[in-house]
C-alpha positions as CSV (number, residue, x, y, z in Angstrom):
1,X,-10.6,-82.2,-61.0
2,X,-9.7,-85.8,-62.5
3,X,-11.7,-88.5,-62.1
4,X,-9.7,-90.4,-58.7
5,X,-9.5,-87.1,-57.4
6,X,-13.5,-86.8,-57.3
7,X,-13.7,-90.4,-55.9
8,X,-11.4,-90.1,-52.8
9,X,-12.6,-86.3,-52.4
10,X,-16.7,-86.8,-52.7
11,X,-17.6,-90.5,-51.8
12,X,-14.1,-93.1,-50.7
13,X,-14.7,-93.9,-46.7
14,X,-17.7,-91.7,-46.6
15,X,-21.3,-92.8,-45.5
16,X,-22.4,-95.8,-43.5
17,X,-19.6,-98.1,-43.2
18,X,-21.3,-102.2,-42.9
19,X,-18.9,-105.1,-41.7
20,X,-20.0,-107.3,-44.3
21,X,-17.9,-105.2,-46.9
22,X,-14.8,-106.5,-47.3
23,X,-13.3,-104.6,-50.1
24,X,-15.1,-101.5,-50.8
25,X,-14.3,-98.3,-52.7
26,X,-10.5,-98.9,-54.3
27,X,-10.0,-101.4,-56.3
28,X,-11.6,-102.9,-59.4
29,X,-14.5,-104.7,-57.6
30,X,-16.3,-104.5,-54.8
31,X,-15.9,-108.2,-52.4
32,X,-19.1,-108.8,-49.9
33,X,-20.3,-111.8,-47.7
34,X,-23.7,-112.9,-47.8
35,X,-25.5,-114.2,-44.4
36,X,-26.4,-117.6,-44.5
37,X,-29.8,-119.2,-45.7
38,X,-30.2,-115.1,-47.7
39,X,-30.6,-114.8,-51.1
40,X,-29.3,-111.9,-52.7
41,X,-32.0,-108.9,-54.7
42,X,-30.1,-106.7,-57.2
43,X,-32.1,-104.2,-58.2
44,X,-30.6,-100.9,-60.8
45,X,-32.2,-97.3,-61.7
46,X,-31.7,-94.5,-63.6
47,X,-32.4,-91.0,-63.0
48,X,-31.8,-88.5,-66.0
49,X,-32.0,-84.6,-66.2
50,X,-35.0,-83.7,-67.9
51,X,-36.9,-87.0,-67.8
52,X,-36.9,-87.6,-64.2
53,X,-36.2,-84.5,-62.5
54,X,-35.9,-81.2,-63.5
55,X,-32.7,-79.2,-64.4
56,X,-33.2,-76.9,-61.9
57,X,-33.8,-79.9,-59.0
58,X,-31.4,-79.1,-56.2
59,X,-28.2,-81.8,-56.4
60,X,-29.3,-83.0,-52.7
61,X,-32.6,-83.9,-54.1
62,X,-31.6,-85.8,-56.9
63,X,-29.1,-88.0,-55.2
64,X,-32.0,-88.8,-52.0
65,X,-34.6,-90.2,-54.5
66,X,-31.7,-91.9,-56.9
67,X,-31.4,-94.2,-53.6
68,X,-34.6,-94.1,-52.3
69,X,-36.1,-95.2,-55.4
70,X,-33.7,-98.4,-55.5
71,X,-34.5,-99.0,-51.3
72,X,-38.6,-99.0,-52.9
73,X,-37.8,-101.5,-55.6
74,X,-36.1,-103.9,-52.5
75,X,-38.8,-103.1,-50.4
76,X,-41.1,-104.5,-52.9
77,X,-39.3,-107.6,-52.6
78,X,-39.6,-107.9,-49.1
79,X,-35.7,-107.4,-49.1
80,X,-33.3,-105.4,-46.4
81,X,-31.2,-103.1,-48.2
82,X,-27.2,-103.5,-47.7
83,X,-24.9,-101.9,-50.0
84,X,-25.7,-99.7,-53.1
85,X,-23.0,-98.4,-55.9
86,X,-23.0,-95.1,-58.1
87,X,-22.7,-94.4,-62.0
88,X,-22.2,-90.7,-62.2
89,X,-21.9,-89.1,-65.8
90,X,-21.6,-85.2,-65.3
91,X,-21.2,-82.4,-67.5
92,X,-18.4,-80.7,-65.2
93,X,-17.1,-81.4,-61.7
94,X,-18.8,-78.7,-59.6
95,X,-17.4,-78.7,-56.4
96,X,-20.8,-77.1,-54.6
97,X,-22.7,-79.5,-56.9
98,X,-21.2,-82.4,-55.5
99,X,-21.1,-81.5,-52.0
100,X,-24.6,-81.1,-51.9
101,X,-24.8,-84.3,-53.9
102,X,-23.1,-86.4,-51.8
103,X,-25.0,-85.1,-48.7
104,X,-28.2,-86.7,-50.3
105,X,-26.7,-89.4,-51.0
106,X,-25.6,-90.3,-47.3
107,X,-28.2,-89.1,-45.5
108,X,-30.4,-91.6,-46.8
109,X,-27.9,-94.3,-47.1
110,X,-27.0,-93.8,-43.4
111,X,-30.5,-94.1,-42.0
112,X,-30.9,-97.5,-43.6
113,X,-27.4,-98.8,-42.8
114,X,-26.2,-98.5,-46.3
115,X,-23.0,-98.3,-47.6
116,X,-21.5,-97.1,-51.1
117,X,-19.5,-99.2,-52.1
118,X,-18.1,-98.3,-55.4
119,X,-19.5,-97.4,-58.9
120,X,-18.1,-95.2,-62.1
121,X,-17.8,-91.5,-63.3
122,X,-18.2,-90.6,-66.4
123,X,-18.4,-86.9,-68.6
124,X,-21.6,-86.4,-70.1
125,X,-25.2,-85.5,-69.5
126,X,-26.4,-85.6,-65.9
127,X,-27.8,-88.8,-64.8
128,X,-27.5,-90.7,-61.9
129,X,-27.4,-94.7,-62.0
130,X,-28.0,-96.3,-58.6
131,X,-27.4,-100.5,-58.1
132,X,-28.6,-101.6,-54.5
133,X,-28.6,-105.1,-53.4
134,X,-30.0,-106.3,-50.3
135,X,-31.1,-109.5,-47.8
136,X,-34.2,-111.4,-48.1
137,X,-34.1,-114.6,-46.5
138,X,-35.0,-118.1,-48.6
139,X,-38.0,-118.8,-50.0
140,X,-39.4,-115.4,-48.5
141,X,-39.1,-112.7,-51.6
142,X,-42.5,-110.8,-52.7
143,X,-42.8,-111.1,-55.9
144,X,-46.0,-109.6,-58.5
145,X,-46.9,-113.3,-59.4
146,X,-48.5,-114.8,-56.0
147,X,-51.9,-112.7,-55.7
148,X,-55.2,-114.8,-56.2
149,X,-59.1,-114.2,-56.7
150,X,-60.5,-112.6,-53.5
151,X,-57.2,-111.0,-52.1
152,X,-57.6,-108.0,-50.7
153,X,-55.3,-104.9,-52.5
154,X,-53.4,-102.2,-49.8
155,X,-51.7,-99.2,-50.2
156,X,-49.4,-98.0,-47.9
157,X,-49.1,-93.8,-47.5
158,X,-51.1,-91.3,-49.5
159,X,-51.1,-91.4,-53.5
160,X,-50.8,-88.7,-55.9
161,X,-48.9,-86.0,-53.9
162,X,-45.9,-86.3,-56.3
163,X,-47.7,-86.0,-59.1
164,X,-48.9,-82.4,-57.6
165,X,-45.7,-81.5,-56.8
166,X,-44.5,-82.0,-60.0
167,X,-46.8,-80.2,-61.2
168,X,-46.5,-77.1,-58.8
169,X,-43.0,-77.3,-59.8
170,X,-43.5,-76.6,-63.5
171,X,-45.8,-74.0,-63.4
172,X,-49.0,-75.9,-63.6
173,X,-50.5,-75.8,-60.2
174,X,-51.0,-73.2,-57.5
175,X,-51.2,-73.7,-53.7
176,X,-49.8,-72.1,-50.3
177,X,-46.8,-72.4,-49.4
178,X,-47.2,-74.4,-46.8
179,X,-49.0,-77.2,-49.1
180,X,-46.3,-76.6,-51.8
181,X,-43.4,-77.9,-49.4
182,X,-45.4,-80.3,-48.8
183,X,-46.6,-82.0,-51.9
184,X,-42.7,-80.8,-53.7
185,X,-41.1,-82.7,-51.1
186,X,-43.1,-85.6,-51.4
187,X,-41.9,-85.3,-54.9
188,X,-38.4,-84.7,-54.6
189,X,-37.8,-86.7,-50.9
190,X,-39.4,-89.9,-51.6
191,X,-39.7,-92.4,-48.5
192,X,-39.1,-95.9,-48.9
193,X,-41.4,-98.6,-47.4
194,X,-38.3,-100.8,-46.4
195,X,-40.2,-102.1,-43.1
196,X,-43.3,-102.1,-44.7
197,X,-41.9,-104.8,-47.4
198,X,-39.7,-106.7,-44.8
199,X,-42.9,-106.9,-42.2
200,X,-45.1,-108.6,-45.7
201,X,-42.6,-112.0,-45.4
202,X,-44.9,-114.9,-46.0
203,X,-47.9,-112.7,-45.3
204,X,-48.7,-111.0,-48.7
205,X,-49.1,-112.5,-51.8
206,X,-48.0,-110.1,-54.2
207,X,-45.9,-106.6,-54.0
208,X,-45.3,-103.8,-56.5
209,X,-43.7,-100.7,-55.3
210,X,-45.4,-97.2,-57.4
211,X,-43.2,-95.8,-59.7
212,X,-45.6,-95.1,-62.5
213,X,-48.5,-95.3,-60.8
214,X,-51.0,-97.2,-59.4
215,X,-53.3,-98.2,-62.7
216,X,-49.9,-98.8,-64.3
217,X,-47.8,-100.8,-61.5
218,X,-50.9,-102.9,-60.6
219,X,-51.3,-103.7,-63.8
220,X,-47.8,-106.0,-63.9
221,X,-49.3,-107.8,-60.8
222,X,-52.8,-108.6,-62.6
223,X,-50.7,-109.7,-65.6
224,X,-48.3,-112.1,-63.9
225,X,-50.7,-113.5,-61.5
226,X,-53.2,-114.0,-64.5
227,X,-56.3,-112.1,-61.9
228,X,-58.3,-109.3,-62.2
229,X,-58.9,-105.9,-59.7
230,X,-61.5,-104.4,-58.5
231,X,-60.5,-100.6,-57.2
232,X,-63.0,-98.6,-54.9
233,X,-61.3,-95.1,-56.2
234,X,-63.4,-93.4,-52.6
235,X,-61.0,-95.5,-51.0
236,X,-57.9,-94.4,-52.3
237,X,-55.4,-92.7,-49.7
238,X,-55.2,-89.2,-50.8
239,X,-53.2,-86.6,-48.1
240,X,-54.7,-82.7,-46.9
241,X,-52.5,-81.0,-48.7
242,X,-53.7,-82.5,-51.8
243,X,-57.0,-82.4,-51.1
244,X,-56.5,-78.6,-50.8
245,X,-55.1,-78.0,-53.8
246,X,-57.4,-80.0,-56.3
247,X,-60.5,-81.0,-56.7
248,X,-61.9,-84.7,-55.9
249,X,-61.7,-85.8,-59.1
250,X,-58.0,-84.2,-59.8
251,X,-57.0,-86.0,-56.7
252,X,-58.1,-89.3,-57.8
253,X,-56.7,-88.9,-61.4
254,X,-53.2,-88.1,-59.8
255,X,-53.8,-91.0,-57.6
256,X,-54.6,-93.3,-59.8
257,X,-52.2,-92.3,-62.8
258,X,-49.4,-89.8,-62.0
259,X,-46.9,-92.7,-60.4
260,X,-43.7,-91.0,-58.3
261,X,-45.2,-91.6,-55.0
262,X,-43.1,-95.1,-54.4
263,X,-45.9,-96.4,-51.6
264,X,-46.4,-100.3,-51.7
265,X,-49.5,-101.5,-53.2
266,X,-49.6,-105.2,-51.8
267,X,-52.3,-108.5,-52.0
268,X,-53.6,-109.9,-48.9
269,X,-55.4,-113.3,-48.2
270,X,-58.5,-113.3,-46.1
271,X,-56.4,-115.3,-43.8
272,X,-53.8,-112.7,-43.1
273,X,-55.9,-109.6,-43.9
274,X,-55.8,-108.9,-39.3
275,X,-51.8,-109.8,-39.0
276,X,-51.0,-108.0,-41.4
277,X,-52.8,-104.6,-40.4
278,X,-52.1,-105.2,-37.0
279,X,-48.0,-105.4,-37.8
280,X,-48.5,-102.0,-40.1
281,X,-50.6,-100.4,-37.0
282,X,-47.2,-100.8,-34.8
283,X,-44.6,-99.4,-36.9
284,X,-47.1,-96.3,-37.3
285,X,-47.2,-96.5,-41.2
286,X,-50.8,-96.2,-43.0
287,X,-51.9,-99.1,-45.1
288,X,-55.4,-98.8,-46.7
289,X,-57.5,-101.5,-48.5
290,X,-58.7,-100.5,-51.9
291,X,-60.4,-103.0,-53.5
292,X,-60.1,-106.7,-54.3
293,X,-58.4,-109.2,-56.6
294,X,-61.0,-111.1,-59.0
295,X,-61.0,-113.2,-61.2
296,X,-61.2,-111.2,-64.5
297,X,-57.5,-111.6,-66.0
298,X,-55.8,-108.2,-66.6
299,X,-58.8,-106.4,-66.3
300,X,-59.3,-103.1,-64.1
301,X,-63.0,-102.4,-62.5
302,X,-62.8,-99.4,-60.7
303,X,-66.2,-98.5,-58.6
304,X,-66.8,-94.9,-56.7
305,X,-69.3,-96.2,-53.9
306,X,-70.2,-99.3,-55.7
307,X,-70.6,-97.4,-59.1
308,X,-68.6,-97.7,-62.3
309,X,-65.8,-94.7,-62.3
310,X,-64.4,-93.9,-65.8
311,X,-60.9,-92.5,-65.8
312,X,-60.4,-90.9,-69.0
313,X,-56.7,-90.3,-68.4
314,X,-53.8,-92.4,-69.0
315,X,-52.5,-94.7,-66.6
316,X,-49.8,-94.2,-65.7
317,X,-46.1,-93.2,-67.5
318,X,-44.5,-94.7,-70.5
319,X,-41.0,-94.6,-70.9
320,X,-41.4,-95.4,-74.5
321,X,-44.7,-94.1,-75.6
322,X,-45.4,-96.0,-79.1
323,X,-47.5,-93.0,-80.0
């Protein structure tokens, strides 16, 4: 199949079609408008075979997270997601592959209103490179710089059930069935806190989506707002299923370090600690306060009911490990 012939066939006039495209799929660019008094978040990721997600991962799976982890990063910002484009390198043009592909790819794009608007192919080893841009209106973006001493740090969902799943995947870890699905879904199907992140407008102070976990992505906050945290790890949001499988302490280490889970951790002031949980209590999505911003710059205290906790793992991944 030449390369056109894959466009038209797989992904030209497919998916969520938005008003606000005026040139789409086609042509050499893609032309959009831009609502008035919006700025515009860009946000780009890539997913590659073997680094993150395995071989065998089903096509459906890897184009759902390639999106939904692009929707997290504009969550983060507080932004609504719009339009998203596709890099596509590929070792061969599997028919069935690509089917099952693109139905990944649109089912999530749908839900949110999001349209594919145009991208690249390209022979080579798998990877998928996502761009998504989205609406946040002026002067209203989260960004990892605005948290102070005394804010109070949230997480939204449960942490660490990726990082199980993972590891049930390869071979490393043993539960039901039942709890398998579970925690290998939560792996592979990702959910992105887009109304989470549009409902913390002007009410949080700082926002990080968790892609390599929580030490590791609260870290960039700490370092651009020049604070410290303090992180009660009995407090930390960790699911049944999980708690089934491992023990305490394996829950909080996968909690703490194994990243995938793409929850919100967010800062809070005193002053908008009751808005803000009374806004996440009507959209029915959890949001759990684990500790507080200090004023030790860059530095971590974690505390198991009010007593130093020494996590001897690492925290979180490195995608270029110096070691």
């Amino acid at each position: 199949m030449k390369e056109f012939d894959l466009i038209n066939r797989f992904f030209k006039n497919r998916g969520h079609q938005r008003k606000d495209v005026i040139m789409g799929i086609g042509d050499d660019a893609a032309i959009t408008k831009i609502p008035n008094k919006q700025c515009l978040a860009v946000t780009t990721d890539t997913l590659v075979n073997g680094v993150h997600f395995l071989p065998e991962t089903p096509a459906e799976a890897v184009a759902y997270k390639a999106v939904a982890v692009n929707l997290s990063d504009l969550a983060a910002m507080g932004a609504e997601p719009a339009w998203i484009s596709l890099s596509l390198s590929l070792p061969s043009t599997d028919a069935v592959w690509l089917d099952d592909f693109t139905k990944g790819l649109f089912e999530l794009s749908q839900y949110y209103s999001v349209q594919l608007i145009g991208g690249d192919t390209v022979r080579g080893t798998l990877a998928v490179t996502i761009t998504a841009q989205g609406f946040v209106p002026i002067d209203s973006a989260l960004t990892r710089s605005g948290a102070k001493p005394g804010d109070w740090i949230y997480v939204t969902g449960t942490l660490g059930d990726a990082g199980a799943g993972l590891e049930i995947l390869k071979g490393e870890l043993q539960a039901s069935s039942e709890d398998a699905e579970y925690l290998i879904h939560r792996h592979q199907y990702p959910s992105p806190r887009v109304l989470a992140g549009t409902a913390l407008r002007r009410s949080a102070s700082a926002c990080i989506d968790i892609s390599d976990g929580l030490l590791a992505d609260i870290q960039h906050i700490l370092d651009n707002s020049e604070c410290g945290a303090l992180i009660n790890v009995e407090k930390l949001p960790i699911s049944d299923p999980l708690n089934r499988v491992v023990s305490t302490d394996q829950a909080i280490d996968l909690a703490l370090a194994a990243g995938d889970d793409y929850e919100l951790i967010f800062t809070v002031a005193e002053d908008y600690k009751s808005k803000v949980e009374t806004a996440f209590t009507s959209f029915n999505v959890n949001a759990t306060c684990i500790g507080q911003i200090t004023g030790a710059t860059g530095k971590i205290d974690l505390r198991c009911n009010d007593k130093p906790f020494a996590h001897s793992g690492q925290r979180g991944y490195q995608h270029f490990d110096a070691s």
